[in-house]
N, C-alpha and C positions, 0 to 999 in steps of 0.2 A: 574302063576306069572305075564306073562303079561297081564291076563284079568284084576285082581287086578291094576296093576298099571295105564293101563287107566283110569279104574273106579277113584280111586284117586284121579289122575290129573283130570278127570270130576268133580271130586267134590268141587277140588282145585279151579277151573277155575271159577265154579257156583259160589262159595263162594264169591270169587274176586269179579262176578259182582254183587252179592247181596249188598257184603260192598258199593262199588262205587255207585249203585243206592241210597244206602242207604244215602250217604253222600251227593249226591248230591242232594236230597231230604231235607237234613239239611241244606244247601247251599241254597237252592232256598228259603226253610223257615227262614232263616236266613236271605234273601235278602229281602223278604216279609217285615220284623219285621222291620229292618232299615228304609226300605222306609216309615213305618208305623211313626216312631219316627221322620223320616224327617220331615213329612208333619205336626206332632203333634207340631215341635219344630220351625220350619218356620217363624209364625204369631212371635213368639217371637224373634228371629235374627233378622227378616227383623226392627219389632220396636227400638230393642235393636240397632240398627247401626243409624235407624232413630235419635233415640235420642242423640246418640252418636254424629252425623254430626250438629244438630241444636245445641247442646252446645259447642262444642268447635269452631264452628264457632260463637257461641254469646261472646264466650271468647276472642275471636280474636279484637272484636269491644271495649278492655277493653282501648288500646291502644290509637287509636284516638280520643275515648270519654273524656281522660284524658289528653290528650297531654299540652294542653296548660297552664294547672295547674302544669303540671310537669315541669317546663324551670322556672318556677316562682322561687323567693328566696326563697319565706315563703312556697314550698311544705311539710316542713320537710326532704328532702334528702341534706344532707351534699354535699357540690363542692369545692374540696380544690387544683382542676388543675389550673394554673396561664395560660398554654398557650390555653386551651381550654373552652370556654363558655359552658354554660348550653345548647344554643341551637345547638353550633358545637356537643355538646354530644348526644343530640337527633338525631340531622341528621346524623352523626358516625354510629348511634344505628340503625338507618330505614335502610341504604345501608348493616352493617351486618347483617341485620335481612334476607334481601331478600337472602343474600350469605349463610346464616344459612340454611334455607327453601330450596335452591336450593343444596346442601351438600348434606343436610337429603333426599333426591331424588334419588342424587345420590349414596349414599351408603344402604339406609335402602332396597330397593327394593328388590333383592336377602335374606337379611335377615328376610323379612317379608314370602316372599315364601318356606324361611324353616322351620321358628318356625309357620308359624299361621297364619291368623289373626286376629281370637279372643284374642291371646296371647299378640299380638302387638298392638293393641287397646287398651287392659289394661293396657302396659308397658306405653304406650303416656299417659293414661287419667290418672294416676298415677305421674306419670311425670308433667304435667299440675296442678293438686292437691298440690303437694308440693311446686314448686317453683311461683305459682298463689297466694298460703299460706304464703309462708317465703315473697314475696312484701305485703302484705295484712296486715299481722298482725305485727304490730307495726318496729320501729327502731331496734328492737333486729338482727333482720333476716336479711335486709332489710335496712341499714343505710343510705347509699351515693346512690347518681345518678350514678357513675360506679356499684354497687353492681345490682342495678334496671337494667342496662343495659343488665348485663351478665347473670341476671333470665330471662330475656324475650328473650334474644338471643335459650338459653335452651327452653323457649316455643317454640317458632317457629321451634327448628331441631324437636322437638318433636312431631310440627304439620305438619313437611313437610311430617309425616309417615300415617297421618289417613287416604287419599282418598284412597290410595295404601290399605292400610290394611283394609279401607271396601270394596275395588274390589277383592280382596284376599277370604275373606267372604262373599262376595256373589256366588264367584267361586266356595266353598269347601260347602257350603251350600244348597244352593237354588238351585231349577229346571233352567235348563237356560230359558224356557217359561217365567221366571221373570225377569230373568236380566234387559231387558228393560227399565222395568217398577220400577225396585228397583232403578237404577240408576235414573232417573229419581224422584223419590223419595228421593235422597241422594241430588239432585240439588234442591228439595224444601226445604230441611232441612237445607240447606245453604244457601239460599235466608231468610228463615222463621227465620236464627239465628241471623244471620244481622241485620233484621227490629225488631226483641223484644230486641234483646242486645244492640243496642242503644237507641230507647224508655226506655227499662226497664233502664240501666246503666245514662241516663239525668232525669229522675226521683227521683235514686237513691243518685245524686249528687243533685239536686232542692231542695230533703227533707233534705239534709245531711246542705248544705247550708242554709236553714231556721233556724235549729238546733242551725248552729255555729254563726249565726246572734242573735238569739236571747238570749244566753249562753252567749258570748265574752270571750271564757274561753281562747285566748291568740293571740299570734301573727302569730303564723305558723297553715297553715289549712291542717291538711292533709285527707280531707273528700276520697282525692281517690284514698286512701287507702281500704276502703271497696267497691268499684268498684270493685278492685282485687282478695279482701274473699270472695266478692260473685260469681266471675268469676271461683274461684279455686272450691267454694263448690257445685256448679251445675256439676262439674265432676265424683262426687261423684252418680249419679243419674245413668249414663250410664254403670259408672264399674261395681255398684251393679245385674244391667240387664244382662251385657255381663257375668257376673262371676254365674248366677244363670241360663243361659241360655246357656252358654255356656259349662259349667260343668254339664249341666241336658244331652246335646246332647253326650259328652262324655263318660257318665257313660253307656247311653242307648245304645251305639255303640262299647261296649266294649267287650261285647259279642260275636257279629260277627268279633269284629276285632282279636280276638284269634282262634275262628272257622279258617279263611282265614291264620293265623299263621301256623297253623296245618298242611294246604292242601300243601299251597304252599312252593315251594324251595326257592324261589327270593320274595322279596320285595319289592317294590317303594319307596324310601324315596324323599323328597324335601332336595335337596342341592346347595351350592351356585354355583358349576358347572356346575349342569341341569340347575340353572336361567340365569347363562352366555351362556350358550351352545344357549339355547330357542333362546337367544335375538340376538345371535349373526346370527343365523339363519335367525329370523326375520328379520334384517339390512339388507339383502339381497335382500328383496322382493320391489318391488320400493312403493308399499301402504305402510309401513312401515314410509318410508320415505315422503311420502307425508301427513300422517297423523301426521306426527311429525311437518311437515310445517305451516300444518293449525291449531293444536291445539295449538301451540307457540303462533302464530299469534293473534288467538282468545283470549288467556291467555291475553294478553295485553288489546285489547279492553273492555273484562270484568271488568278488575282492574281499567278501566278508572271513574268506581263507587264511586271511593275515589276520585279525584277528580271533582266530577260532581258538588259540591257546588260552589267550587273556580271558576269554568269555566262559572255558571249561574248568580254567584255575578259581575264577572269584566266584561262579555259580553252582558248581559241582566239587569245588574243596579237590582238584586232583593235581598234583605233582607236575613240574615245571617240567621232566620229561615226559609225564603219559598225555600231557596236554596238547606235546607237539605230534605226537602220534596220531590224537584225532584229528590233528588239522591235514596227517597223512592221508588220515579214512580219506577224509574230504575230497582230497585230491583224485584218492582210488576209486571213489565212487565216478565223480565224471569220467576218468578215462576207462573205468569198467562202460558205459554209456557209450561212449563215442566209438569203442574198438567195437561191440558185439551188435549195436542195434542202429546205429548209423546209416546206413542201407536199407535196413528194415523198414526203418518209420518214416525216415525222410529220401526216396527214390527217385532221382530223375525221369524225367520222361526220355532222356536220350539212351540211359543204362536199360530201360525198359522194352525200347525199340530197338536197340542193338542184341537183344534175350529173344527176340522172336514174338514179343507178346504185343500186344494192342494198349496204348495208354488208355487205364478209364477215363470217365471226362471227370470221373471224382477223384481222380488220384490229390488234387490242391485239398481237399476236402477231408479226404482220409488223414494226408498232416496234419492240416489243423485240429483233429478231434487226438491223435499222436500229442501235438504239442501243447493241447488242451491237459491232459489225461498231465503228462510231465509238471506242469506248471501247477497243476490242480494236489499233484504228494508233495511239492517244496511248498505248496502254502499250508497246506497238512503237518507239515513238520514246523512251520513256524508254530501255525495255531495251537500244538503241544507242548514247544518253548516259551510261548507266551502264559498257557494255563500253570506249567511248572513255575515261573516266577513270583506268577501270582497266589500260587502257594495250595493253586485248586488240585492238582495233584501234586504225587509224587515219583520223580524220577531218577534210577540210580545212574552214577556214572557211565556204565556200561550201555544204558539205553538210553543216553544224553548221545554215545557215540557211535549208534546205531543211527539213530536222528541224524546227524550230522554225516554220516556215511551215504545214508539216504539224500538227503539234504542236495551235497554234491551230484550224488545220481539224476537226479531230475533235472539239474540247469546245465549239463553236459550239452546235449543236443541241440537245445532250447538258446544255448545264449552262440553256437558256435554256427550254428548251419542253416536257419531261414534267411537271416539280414543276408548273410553273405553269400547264398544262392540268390536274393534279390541284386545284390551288386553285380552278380557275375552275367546274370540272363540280361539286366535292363539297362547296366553300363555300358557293356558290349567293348569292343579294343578301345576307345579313348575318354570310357570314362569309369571304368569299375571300381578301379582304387580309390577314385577322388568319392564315390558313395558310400563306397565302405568307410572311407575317412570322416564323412560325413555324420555316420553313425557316430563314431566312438566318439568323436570332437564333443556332442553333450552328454556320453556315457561318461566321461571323465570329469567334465565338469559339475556333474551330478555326485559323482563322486567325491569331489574336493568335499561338499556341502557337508555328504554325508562323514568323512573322516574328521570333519570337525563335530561330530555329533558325537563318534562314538570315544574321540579324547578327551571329554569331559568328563566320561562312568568311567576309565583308565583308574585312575587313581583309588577310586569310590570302592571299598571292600563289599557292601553289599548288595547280593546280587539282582534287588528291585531296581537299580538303579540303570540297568540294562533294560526294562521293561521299554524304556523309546525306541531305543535302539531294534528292538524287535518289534513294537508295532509299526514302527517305521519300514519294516520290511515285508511286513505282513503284508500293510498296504502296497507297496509296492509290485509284489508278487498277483494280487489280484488284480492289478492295473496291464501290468505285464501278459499276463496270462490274456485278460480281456483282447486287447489290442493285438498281440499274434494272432489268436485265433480271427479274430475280424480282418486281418492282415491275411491272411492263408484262404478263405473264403473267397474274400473280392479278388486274390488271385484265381480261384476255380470259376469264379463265374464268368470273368474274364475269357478264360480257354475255353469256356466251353460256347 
């Protein structure tokens, strides 16, 4: 009897490990199959978010390409407020819009790390489609200047959610060897939305305008109106991508995801506890806080884009079309930055290890002197716009848009890819978005401050009256600079 029951439990035992081998055999081909589906489904993410970033940033441009039409009587929007003006409504509308944007920061992030975010990029581009539609398409929707107001208010929480939620998807997707370079890729898609959505959108008002020129079919123009259908229906382009790309990775991974159901007791899920928990974590660490410094800071510099017309017309005397030109440079300069040297200056350690090479233990260190060297010509170019106003030199237009060419050059890299490789390495799955949110949430409110600064010299023809405006940024810029580089340091000493 006890030779039997050895035997038995011998066989018991065998068995046991035959299953386990066996399973883990299923497991590892299982792990094979995904990674296979990864890399099949990649090229499609990575374009699908592409496209996603260049149209709803062309969307965004639907606003001040039409601004001035809208304050008019004869837009078509009904104003029946006795104590408020058409343009008290606009300027209302810009200060909530920043408060909107800065909201949707701070509440979406946690939410975006629990649902998705390919899920959350369709809810936004969705979002975007409808109320981009009900402005667009006729008075029904769409009556009055408060009705406009309170649609684009809803645009903007809805776009404060996309950076978050393509860092989110780039995290849950993509190799991090790409990160990098995908971020960097998100910054040319928002430079590239910019410069076709307002070519394309003064185009589309030129013809629309020739149209009601040659028609006279009445007194009220509301040509931009289709500004807005055509801003709402290009959203259409990226949902279709993300929802046929996004549900292809799904179904492929569904397989393995009930395999892992099987094995394991415990599960991971993303909830808004883990994303508080992460951040709160995070808040502790002083790069944290240094990276929130500099990327606030840079946030502002960047936004100085919108006003780069106004500031080249009252201080350089140049023409209301050569002005929006330079605010093109501007543009060309960051994504000149982000397409050619993105890799270069700022390189992962996993793109480096998958090249065959050894990470330095300086490679944190070589950044930071990279994003030293960047931050150190956009305060170079302030400190020339500042000595020009004060009248110590003198600079012609041409090299006011040299400046500003420059200008953009430098805050490309600088304001789009340390924060958010910090979100991506220290978030990890359930909390990168809400870090990243975390950032903007006081780059935007930092920014409200500063737009009321610089709509005071608005009106002011001469051009000393910009001098705040630009020491204010001066400072900023050495603040910013300061704090990356202290940021990118204590990340090296860390590794090493």
């Amino acid at each position: 009897m006890m030779r039997f029951s050895n035997k038995s439990h011998q066989t018991k035992t065998e068995g046991m490990l035959f299953s386990s081998v066996r399973r883990g055999g299923d497991n590892a081909a299982d792990a094979i199959e995904a990674e296979n589906c990864n890399n099949s489904n990649a090229r499609g993410i990575s374009f699908s978010l592409f496209l996603t970033y260049l149209t709803v940033m062309g969307a965004k441009c639907a606003l001040p390409s039409t601004l001035s039409m809208l304050t008019s009587p004869i837009s078509g929007l009904a104003h029946h407020n006795a104590v408020l003006s058409r343009q008290d409504v606009i300027s209302r509308l810009l200060a909530l819009s920043t408060v909107s944007i800065a909201t949707g920061k701070l509440l979406l992030g946690p939410l975006i790390d629990t649902f998705g975010g390919v899920l959350s990029l369709q809810i936004a581009l969705s979002t975007l489609f409808i109320c981009l539609g009900c402005i667009g398409f006729g008075t029904a929707t769409c009556p009055t200047l408060t009705a406009f107001a309170i649609y684009w208010i809803v645009v903007d929480f809805a776009f404060s959610s996309c950076w978050a939620a393509c860092v989110k998807t780039i995290r849950d997707c993509l190799s991090e060897k790409n990160w990098a370079r995908e971020i960097g890729r998100l910054a040319m898609a928002a430079r590239t939305g910019n410069a076709i959505g307002f070519a394309f959108f003064a185009s589309l008002l030129q013809w629309k305008f020739t149209g009601v020129a040659a028609q006279s079919t009445g007194p009220m123009n509301t040509s931009w109106r289709r500004v807005f259908r055509a801003a709402g229906l290009i959203q259409l382009i990226p949902l279709l991508m993300l929802t046929y790309f996004g549900g292809k990775g799904d179904k492929k991974s569904q397989k393995m995801t009930n395999s892992y159901k099987q094995d394991e007791s415990k599960t991971t899920s993303s909830s808004l506890n883990q994303s508080l928990t992460i951040l709160r974590y995070q808040s502790r660490r002083p790069e944290f806080w240094l990276h929130l410094i500099s990327r606030s800071l840079i946030m502002v510099l960047v936004s100085f884009l919108l006003f780069i017309p106004s500031f080249m017309t009252q201080c350089y005397g140049m023409s209301s079309a050569s002005s929006a030109r330079v605010g093109s440079l501007f543009a060309l300069g960051c994504l000149l930055a982000v397409s050619t040297l993105a890799e270069r200056t700022y390189p992962s350690v996993a793109a480096i290890s998958s090249a065959g090479r050894t990470p330095s233990i300086n490679l944190h260190r070589r950044k930071a002197y990279f994003m030293l060297a960047f931050l150190a010509t956009a305060a170079i170019c302030l400190l020339i716009q500042t000595a020009f106003l004060r009248d110590i030199i003198h600079l012609t237009p041409l090299l006011g848009s040299l400046l500003m060419f420059l200008f953009g050059f430098s805050l490309g890299i600088p304001f789009y890819l340390p924060s958010t490789m910090f979100a991506l390495k220290n978030g990890g799955k359930d909390g990168s978005a809400t870090i990243a949110d975390a950032f903007d949430v006081c780059g935007f409110g930092l920014l409200a401050v500063f737009n009321g600064l610089v709509a005071r010299v608005l009106d002011v023809k001469t051009k000393r009256a910009w001098l705040p405006v630009l020491l204010w940024m001066l400072g900023g810029s050495i603040v910013a600079m300061t704090s990356m580089f202290q940021a990118l340091w204590l990340e090296g000493g860390e590794r090493e």
